[in-house]
C-alpha positions, 0 to 999 in steps of 0.5 A: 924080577917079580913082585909078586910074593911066594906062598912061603912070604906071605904064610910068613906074613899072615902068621906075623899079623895073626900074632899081632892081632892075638897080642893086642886081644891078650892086652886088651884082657889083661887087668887096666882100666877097663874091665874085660867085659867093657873089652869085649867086642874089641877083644872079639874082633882082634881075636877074629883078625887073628884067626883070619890071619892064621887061616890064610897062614894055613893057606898060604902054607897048603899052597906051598906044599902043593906047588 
């Protein structure tokens, strides 16, 4: 039995994290007590990661149909 994951686990994978790092971007805008602006390089990054994310979601899916 093989370790290694399909295309479809990891598409699953990468989409989970990409809403993970989206969910901590949200969080991090919301009202507290920093302001947005204050969050805004951190914002940026997760927003990033979550794009990165769902890229290699979009991918791994690509890859699956194509398999």
């Amino acid at each position: 039995m093989s370790d290694q994951k399909t295309p479809q686990e990891i598409g699953a994978d990468a989409l989970d994290r990409a809403v993970q790092w989206a969910g901590k971007a949200h969080h991090m805008a919301e009202p507290g007590p920093r302001t947005a602006e204050e969050n805004a390089a951190i914002i940026g990054v997760y927003s990033s990661l979550a794009a990165v994310y769902a890229d290699i979601a979009k991918a791994a899916a690509l890859t699956a149909n194509n398999a």
